[in-house]
N, C-alpha and C positions, 0 to 999 in steps of 0.2 A: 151015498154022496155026502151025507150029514158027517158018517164017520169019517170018511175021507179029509174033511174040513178041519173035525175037531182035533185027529191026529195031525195034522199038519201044525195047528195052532198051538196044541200042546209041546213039538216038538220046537218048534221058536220059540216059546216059552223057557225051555227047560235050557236050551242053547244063551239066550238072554242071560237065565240065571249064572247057569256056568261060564260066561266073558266076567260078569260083574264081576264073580269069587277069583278068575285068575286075575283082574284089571286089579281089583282091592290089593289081594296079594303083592302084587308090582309093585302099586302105591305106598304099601309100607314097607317094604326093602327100598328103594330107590332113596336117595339124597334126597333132602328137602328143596334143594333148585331147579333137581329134575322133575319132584312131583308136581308141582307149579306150573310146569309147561308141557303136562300131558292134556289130549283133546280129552272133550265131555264123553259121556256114554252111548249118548243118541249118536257123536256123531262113528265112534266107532261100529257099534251095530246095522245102524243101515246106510254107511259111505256118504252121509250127508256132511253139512258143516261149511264154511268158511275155510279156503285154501290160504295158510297165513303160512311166512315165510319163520322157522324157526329158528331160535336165536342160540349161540351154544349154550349147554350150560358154563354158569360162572363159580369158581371154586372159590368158596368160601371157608376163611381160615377158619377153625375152630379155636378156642381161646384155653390157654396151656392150665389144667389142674393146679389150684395152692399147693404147695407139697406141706401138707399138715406137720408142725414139728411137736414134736410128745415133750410138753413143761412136764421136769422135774423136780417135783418141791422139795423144798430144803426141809429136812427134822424141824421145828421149832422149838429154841431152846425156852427152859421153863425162866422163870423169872431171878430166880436167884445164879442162875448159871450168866444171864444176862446182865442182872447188874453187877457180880463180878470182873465180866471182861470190860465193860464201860468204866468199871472203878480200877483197873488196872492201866487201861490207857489215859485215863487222867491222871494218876499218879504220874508214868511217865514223863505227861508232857510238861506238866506243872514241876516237876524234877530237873525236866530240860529248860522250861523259863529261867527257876532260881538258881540251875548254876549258871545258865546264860548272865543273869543280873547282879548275881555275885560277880563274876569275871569283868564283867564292867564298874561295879563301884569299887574294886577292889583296884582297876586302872585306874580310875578316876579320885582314888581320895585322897586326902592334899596330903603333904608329908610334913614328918615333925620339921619345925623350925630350931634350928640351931642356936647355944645358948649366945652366940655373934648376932644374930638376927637381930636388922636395925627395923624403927616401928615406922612407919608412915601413915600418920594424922591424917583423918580426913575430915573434913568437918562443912561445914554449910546447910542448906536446906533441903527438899526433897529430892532435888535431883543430884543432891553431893550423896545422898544413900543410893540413888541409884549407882552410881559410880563407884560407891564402896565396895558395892556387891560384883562387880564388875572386877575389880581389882583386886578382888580375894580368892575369884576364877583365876584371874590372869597369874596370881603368881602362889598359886596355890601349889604347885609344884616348885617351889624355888625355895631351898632350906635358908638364905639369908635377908628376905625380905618378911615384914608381918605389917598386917593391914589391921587397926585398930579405927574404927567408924565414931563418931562422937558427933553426931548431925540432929538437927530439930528441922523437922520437914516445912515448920510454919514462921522460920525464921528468917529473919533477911538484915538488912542495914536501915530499915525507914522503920520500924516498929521495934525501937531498941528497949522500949518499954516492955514488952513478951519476952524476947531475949537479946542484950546486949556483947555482944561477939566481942569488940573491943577490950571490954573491959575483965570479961570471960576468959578469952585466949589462953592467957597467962598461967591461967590455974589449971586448964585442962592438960599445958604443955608440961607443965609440972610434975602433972600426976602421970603421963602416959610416956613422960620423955624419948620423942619421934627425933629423928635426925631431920626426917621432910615432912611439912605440915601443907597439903593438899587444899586447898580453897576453893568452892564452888556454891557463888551465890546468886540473886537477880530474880528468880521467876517468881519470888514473891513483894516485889518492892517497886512496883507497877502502880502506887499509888503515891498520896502526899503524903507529906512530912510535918506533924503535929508537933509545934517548941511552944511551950510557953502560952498556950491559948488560943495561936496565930496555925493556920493553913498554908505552908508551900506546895501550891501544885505541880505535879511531878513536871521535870524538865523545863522549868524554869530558872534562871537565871540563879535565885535566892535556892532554889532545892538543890541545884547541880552545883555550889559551893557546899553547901550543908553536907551531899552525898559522897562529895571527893573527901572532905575532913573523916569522914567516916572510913571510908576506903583506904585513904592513906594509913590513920590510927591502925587498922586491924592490920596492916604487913608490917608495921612499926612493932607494933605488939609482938607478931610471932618472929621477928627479925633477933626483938630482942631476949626471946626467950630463947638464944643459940638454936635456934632452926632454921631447916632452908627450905624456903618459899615456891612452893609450885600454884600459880595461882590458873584457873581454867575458866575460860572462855565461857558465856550463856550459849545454849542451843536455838534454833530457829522454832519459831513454835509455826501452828498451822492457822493464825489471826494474825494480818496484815502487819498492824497493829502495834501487835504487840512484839513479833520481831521487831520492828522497828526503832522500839526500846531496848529489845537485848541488843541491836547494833549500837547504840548509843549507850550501853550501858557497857557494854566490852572495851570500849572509848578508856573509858575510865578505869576500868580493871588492868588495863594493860600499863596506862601511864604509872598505877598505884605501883604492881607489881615491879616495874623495873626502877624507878625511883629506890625503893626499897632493898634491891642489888637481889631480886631474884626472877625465877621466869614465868613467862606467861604463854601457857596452851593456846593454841588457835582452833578449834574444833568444827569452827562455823561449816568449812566446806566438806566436811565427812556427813551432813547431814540434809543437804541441796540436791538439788538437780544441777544440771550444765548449767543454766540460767542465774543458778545462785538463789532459788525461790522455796521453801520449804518441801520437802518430800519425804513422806512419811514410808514409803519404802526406797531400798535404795541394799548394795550390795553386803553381805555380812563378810564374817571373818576367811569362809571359804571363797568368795568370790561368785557366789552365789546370789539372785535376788531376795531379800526376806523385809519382814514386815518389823521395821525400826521403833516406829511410833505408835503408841496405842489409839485408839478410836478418837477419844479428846484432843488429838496434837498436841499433847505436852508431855505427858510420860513417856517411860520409854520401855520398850519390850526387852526381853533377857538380851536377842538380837542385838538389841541397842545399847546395854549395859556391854555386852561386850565388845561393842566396836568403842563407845567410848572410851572404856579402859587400854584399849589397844593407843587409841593416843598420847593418854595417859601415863600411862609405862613405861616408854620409853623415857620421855625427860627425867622420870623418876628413876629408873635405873642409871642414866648418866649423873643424877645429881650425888646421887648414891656411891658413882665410881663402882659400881656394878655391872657396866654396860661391856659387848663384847670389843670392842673399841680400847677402855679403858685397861680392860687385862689384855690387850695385845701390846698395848702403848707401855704397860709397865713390865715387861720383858723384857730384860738385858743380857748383855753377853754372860752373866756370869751365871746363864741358866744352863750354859753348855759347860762339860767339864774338857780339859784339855786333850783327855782322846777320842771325844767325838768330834774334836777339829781335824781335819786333814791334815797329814805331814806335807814338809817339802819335797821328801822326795816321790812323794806319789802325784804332786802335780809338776814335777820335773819328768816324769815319765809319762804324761799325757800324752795322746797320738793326735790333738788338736787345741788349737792357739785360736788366741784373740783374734778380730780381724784388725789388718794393719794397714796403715793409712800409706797413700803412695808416694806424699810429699813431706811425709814425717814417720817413721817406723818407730823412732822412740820416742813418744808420745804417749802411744798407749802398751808400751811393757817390751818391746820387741825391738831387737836391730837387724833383724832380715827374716829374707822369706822363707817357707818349707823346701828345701834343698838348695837355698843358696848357697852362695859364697859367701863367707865369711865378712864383715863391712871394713871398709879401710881405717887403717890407723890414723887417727887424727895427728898433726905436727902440735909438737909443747911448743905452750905460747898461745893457741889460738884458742877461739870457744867451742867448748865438745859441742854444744846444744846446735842439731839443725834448723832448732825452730829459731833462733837468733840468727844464722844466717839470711832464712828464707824471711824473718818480718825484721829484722835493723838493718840486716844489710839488703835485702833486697836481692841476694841471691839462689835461685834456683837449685833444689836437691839434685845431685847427678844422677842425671838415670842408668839404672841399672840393665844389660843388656839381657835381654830373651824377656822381660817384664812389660805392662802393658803401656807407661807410659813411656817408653822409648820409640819416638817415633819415627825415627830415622832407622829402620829393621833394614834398610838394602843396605847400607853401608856407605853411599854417595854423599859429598858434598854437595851436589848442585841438583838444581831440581833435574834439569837433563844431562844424561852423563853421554859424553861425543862418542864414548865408547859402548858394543852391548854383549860383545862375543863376552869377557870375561864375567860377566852379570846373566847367568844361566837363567834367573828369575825373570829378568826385565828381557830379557832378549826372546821369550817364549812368546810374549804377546804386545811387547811394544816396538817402538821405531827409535831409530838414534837421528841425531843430529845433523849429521851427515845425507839420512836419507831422505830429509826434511829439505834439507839446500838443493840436492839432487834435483827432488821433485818440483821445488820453486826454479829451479832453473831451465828446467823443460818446461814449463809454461809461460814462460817470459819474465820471471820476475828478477826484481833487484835478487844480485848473487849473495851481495855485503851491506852490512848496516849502511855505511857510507851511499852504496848506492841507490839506496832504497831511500834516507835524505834529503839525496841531490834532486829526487825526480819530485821529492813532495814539496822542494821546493821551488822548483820551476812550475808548478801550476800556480793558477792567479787566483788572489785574493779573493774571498768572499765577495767584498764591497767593490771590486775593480767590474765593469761590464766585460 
């Protein structure tokens, strides 16, 4: 009985064992979603357990392998093979900068001036060198202009004691002999005027005689040293202030300058806003916005050098009779030789004419139209001229028929003609005379003027009841 038990227990045993080994088995082939939702072992071996409702398995993406790419490295080159190719393409490119920058100064550098080349003086204080430099850009390409500079940056009209302009002029015209001597003074004469011991504070009564005497002297000077006078305007500075003096000192510059029989630049509004208020930027030569004035408000940037000279220039060039103006205006016929004229008979053979007036043909070159008839013979004795008929006598050109001012095209004298059979034109869509009366006589009306009269006169008066 004992063995019978133990075989029994051994054989559950060993059955035990052998589920576990095929379940493990299962376990590890099976998906991981499925193995999760396999029952325990108790309850497989003896049908025990919890009756749980099973859920599907859920397929779960698996996440796709890197595709490992195999780097292949490059040889490294030794050092000398290395700064070789570095030194090669820097030659190159620094080869490619200086022809680049050849090609450019080589467009850009001024050309000789011709042994004609007239000088134009410049002279004044710091801001006449800005100008100089400005004007040596500007006609730096131009073989009959030369810009000679002769400026003291700390110069003006009120400290004649440092350096006196008036009395100077003369000698410098002398030496440099300019056809046009260029003027530009004021940004340093913002103070008094020291005579004799005595203080004239600027803009006073006694300084602004004193400064016109001075003003006037130095365009007398270069007047008389046979040159011509371009005198230039003060710029707006960027202290209230002190524009306020360059407007009042421009006052003066202008009166000198034209007293003197020469001209005066107006420069003030190339260097404003709309408002007329200093602005230190503002559009350059391209039309572009750029930086005019430097930090301080009183200098001026290259920018600025060359818009001023762009004012500049021009009067100079006109004064010069250099302008394009002046060589169009000195161009006479006798720059054409007589076979670049056209003959007469090739504007006899034209296939188009003037146009010609309807009340006068001969007036402007012509006595009739393209395919008219020939114009009637005037009788000897009378005046060929239409236009003396139509304004002395007061007579009317005849119109010419099939032309447009002939307005009488049907051919009738009267406005309605009693006739319309022989009038093919007017009979097509009008009424005669005739059919007029017709129809007033079938409606009862007067037949005849007379009758028509008699009946307006047998009715009563307005005023009668």
């Amino acid at each position: 009985m004992a063995d019978t038990t133990n075989a029994r227990t051994t054989r559950a045993l060993l059955s035990a064992i052998l589920a576990c080994a095929l379940l493990g088995a299962q376990v590890v082939h099976a998906p991981p979603a499925e193995a999760q939702e396999r029952r325990g072992l108790l309850d497989m071996l003896f049908g025990g357990g919890r009756s749980e409702t099973r859920q599907p398995p859920q397929r779960v993406e698996q996440p796709q392998p890197r595709r490992q790419v195999k780097k292949v490295r490059k040889p490294r080159k030794d050092a000398a093979t290395a700064s070789r190719s570095r030194g090669s393409k820097g030659t190159a490119r620094t080869a490619a900068a200086g022809a680049g920058a050849a090609t450019a100064a080589a467009a850009a550098a001024p050309v000789e001036k011709s042994e004609t080349a007239r000088t134009v003086l410049v002279v004044g204080d710091f801001m006449a060198g800005s100008l100089a430099k400005g004007l040596e850009e500007a006609v730096s390409q131009n073989r009959e202009i030369r810009v000679v500079s002769k400026v003291d940056g700390s110069s003006g009209l009120v400290r004649d004691d440092h350096f006196d302009w008036p009395a100077t002029i003369g000698k410098t015209i002398a030496e440099t002999k300019p056809a046009v001597v260029v003027v530009m003074l004021g940004a340093n004469d913002r103070q008094a005027i020291r005579d004799a011991g005595s203080s004239l504070a600027l803009r006073t009564a006694e300084w602004s005689a004193r400064y016109t005497a001075r003003t006037e002297a130095l365009a007398a000077a270069v007047r008389a040293g046979g040159a011509s006078l371009v005198w230039v305007g003060a710029l707006p500075f960027g202290i209230d202030r002190a524009s306020e003096d360059m407007v009042y000192f421009n006052d003066l510059y202008r009166t000198a300058a034209l007293k003197a029989g020469g001209e005066y630049v107006d420069v003030w509004g190339g260097f404003t806003d709309a408002n007329g208020a200093f602005a230190a930027s503002g559009p350059d030569m391209a039309g572009q916005t750029a930086r005019l004035r430097n930090s301080d408000g009183v200098t001026l940037t290259g920018a600025g050098q060359d818009k001023l000279a762009y004012f500049v220039e021009k009067p100079v060039t006109r004064v010069l009779g250099l302008s394009v103006d002046d060589l169009v205006a000195s161009l006479g016929a006798q720059q054409l030789s007589a076979s670049d004229l056209p003959s007469v008979g090739d504007l006899a053979s034209t296939t188009s004419t003037p146009p010609v007036s309807f009340s006068d043909p001969s007036l402007d070159g012509g006595d009739r139209l393209l395919g008219g008839a020939p114009a009637r013979a005037l009788q000897a004795g009378t005046d060929a001229s239409p236009r003396a008929r139509l304004v002395v006598a007061g007579a009317a050109h005849d119109p010419t028929e099939g032309r447009a001012d002939q307005f009488n095209w049907t051919g009738r004298g009267a406005a309605v003609s009693p006739t319309t059979r022989d009038n093919a034109i007017v009979f097509r869509g009008s009424t005669s005379l005739e059919e007029l009366r017709r129809q007033a006589k079938d409606a009862g009306a007067p037949e005849t003027a007379g009758a028509a009269d008699a009946a307006a006169r047998s009715l009563p008066a307005p005023n009668q009841p």
